[in-house]
C-alpha positions in Angstrom: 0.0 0.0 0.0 2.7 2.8 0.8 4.9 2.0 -2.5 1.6 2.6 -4.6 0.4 5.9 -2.4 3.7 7.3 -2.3 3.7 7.1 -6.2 0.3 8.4 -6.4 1.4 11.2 -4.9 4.9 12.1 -6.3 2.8 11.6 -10.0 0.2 14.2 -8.3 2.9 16.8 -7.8 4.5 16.4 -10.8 0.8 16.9 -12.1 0.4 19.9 -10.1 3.7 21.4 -12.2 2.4 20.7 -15.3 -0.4 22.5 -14.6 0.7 24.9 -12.9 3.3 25.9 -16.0 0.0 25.6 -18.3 0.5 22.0 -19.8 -2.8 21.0 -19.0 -3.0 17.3 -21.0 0.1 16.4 -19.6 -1.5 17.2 -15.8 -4.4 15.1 -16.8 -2.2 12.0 -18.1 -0.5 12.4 -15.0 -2.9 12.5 -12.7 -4.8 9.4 -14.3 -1.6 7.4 -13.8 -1.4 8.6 -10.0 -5.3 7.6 -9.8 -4.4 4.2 -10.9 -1.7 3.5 -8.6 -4.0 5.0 -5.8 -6.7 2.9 -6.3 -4.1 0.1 -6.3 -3.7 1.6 -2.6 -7.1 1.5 -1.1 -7.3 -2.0 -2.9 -5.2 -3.7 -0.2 -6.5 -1.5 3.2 -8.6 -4.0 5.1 -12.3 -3.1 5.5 -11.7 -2.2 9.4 -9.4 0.4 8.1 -12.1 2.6 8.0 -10.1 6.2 7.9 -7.9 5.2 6.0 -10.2 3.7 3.1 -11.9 6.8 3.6 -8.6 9.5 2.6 -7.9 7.1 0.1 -11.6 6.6 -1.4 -11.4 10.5 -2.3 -8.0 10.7 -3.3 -9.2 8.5 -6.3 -12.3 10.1 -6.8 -10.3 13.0 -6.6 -7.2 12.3 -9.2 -9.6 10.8 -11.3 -11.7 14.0 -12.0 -8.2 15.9 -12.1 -7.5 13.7 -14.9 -10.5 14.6 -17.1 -11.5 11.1 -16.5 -15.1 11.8 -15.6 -16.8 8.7 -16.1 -14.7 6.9 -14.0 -14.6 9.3 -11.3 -18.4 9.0 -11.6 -18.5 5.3 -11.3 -15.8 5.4 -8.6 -17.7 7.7 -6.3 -21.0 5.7 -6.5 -19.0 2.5 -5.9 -17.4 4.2 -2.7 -20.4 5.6 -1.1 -22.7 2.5 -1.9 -21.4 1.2 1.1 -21.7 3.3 3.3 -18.6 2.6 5.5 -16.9 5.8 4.9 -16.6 8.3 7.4 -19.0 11.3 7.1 -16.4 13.9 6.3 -15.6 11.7 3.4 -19.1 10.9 2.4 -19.8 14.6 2.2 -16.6 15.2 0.1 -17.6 12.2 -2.3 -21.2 13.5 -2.7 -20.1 17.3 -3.4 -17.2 15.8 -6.0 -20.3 14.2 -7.1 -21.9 17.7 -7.9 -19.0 18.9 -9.9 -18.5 16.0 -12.4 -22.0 15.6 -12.5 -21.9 19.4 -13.6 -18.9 19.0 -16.2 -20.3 16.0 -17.8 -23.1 17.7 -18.8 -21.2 20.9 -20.0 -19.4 18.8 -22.1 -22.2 16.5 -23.6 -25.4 19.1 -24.2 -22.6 22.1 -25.4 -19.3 20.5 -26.2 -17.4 22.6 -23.6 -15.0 22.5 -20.9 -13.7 24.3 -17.8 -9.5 24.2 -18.4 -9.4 25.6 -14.8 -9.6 29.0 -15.3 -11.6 30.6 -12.9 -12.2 34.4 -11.3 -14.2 34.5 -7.9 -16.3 38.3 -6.8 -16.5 38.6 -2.8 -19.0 41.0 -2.5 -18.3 42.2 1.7 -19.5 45.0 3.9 -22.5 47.1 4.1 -25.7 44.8 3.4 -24.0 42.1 2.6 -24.3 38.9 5.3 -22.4 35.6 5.2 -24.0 34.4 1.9 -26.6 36.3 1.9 -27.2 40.1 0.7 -30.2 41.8 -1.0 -31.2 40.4 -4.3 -31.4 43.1 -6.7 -27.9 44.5 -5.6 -26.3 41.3 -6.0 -27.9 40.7 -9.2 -27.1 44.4 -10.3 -22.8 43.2 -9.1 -23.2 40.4 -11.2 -24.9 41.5 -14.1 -22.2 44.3 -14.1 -19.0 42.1 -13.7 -20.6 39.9 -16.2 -20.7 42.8 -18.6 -17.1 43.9 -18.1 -16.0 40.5 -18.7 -17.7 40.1 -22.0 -16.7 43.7 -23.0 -13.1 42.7 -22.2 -13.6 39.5 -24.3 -14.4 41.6 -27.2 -11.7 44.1 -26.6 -9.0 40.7 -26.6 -10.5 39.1 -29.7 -10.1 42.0 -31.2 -14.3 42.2 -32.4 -15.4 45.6 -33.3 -16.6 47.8 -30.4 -20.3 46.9 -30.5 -22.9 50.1 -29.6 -26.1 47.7 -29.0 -27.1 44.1 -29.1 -25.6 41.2 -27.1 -22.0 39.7 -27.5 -21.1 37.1 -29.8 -22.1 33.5 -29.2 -18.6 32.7 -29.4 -18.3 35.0 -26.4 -21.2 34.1 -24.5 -20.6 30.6 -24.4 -16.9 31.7 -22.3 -18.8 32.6 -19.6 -20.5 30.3 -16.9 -21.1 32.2 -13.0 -21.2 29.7 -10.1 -22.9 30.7 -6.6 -19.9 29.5 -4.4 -19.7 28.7 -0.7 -20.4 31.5 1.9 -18.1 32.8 4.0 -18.9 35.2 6.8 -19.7 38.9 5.9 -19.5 37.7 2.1 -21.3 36.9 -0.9 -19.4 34.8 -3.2 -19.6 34.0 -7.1 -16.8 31.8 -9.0 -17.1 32.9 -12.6 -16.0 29.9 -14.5 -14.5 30.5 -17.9 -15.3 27.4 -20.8 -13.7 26.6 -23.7 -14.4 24.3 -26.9 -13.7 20.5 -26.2 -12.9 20.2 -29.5 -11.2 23.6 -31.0 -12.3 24.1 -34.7 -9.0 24.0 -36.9 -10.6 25.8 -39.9 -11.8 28.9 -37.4 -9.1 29.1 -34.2 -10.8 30.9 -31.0 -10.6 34.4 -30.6 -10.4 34.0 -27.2 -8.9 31.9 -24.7 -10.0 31.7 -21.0 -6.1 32.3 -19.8 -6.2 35.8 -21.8 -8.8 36.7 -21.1 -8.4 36.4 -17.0 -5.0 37.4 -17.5 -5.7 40.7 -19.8 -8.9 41.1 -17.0 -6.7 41.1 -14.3 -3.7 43.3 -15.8 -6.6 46.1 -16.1 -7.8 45.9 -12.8 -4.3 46.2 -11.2 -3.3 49.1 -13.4 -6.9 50.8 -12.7 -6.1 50.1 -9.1 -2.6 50.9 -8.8 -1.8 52.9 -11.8 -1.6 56.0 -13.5 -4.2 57.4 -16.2 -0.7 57.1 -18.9 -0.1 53.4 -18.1 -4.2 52.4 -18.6 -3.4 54.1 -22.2 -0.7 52.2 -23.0 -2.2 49.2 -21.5 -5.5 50.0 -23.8 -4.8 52.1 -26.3 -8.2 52.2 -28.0 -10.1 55.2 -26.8 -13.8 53.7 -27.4 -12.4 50.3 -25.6 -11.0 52.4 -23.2 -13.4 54.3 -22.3 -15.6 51.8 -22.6 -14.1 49.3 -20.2 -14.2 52.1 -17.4 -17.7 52.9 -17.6 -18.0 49.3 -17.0 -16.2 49.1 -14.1 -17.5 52.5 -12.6 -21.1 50.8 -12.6 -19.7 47.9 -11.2 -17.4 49.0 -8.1 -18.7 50.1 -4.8 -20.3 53.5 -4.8 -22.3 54.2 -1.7 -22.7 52.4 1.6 -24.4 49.1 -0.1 -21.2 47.6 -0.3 -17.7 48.4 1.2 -15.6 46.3 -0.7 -15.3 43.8 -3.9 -12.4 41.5 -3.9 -11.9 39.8 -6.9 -9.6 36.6 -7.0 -8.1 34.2 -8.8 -5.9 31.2 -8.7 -2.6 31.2 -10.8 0.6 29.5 -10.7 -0.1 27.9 -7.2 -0.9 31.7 -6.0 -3.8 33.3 -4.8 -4.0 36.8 -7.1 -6.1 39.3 -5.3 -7.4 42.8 -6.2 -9.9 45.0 -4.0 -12.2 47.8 -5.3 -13.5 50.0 -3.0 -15.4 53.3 -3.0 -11.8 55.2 -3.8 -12.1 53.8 -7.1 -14.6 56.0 -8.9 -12.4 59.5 -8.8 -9.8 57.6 -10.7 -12.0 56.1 -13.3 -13.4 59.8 -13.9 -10.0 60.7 -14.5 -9.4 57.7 -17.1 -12.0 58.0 -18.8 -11.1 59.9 -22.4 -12.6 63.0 -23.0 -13.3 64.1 -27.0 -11.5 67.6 -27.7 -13.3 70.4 -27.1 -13.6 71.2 -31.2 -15.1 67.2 -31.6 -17.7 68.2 -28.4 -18.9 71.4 -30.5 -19.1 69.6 -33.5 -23.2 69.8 -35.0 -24.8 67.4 -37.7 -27.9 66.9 -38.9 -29.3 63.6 -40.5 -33.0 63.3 -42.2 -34.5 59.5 -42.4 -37.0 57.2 -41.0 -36.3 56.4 -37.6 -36.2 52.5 -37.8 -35.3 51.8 -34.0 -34.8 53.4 -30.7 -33.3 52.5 -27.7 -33.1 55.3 -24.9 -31.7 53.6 -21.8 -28.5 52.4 -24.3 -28.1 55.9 -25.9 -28.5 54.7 -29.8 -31.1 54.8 -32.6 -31.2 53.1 -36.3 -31.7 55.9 -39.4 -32.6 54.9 -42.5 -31.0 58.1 -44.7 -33.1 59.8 -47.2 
């Protein structure tokens, strides 16, 4: 038993390398070959060995859905808790595992996605918010907003023209899946998963990938946060994007006593990233934002048409010119 569980776990951290340097497939072979040799583990505990089948029962179940084997971390989970001779903690670990591969599976089979790992959580703290709970439309109004910022920054990535009205792309909006995560006290949690194509489409490559985009996310933020108005240029030198992006974020950061503070986190490299926006934030977006030059702002045309839409709340209108 300790030969096969000590190279379950030196295959694990080699695993953890791999993905920690971004070669996902090879963390997933890896962690499949330390799943094997694992099981080969719990194989010879004796059945009295109850804490110890139990560690080792979701060690499997665990390595197994670390390396993309989902089926048979499924199987493996149902034939560890059909039992019932596990320890509670390890019941409770088996059945939320259960939850998660349950929830991949189906990502994969009914739209032919998959999570790669990339994920960005928003702590929502202070104010009205409680320990996982927090009035509805101000949580929905935080998510709707971050949502909004993430697709905008999508667009701004791929490289899409700056779009006026309508929703994203599909290509876009099929990036984005929000989790409710666990609560923790004074907080309201969402993971924000990002998705990508199972199978990538050689003849049109993806605009997009989730690593970019958390990563391009992320570098705003922190320059927003911490820089000066010159460096958000640089680091976005489209005006409309720009200026975009930060009228997104201003409707998204704290603004009054609601909230006190939005942490938003992420995961990379084996370290915990962390940025907080608080009610400081807004007098340094107004300063960001691009203005047009005086001459532009004075500027007078007039158009005659037939009026063929109108959307007031989004600030745009279709003409038909005479």
């Amino acid at each position: 038993m300790n030969d096969q569980h000590t190279t379950a776990q030196e295959l694990s951290a080699r695993a953890a390398t791999f993905l920690a340097e971004r070669h996902a497939q090879e963390a997933q072979h890896l962690f499949a070959e330390a799943a094997k040799h694992e099981a080969a583990a719990l194989a010879s505990v004796p059945s009295d060995k109850t804490r110890s089948r139990s560690v080792l029962s979701v060690s499997v179940a665990s390595l197994l859905y670390k390396g993309a084997r989902l089926d048979e971390a499924e199987k493996a989970i149902f034939g560890f808790l059909a039992p019932g001779d596990l320890d509670a903690w390890a019941d409770t670990q088996l059945r939320e595992l259960l939850h998660v591969v349950t929830d991949e599976r189906l990502l994969m089979t009914t739209l032919a996605r998959r999570y790669p790992g990339e994920s960005i959580t928003v702590s929502l703290r202070g104010g009205e918010i409680g320990a996982g709970t927090g009035p509805l439309d101000l949580i929905l109004d935080k998510a709707t907003g971050f949502r909004s910022l993430l697709y905008r920054m999508a667009e701004w990535v791929g490289r899409f023209p700056l779009r006026h009205h309508g929703p994203p792309p599909k290509e876009l909006l099929d990036i984005v899946q929000a989790r409710a995560t666990e609560p923790a006290a004074g907080s309201y949690s969402l993971e924000i998963r990002l998705t990508e194509p199972v199978q990538p489409d050689l003849y049109k490559p993806t605009r997009v990938t989730p690593v970019e985009l958390s990563d391009r996310l992320f570098n705003f933020l922190q320059c927003l946060t911490a820089g000066t108005p010159n460096d958000l240029e640089n680091l976005v030198p489209e005006p409309d994007y720009r200026k975009a992006l930060l009228q997104l974020t201003r409707n998204f950061v704290p603004g009054g006593k609601r909230i006190r503070e939005i942490g938003i986190y992420r995961q990379k490299q084996g370290r915990l990233e962390s940025i907080y926006l608080t009610n400081a934030l807004p007098p340094r977006i107004r300063e960001a934002i691009p203005r047009r030059p005086e001459s532009l702002a004075e500027e007078h045309r007039s158009y005659r048409g037939v009026l063929r839409a109108l959307h007031l709340d989004r600030n745009w209108l279709t003409l038909t010119l005479e």
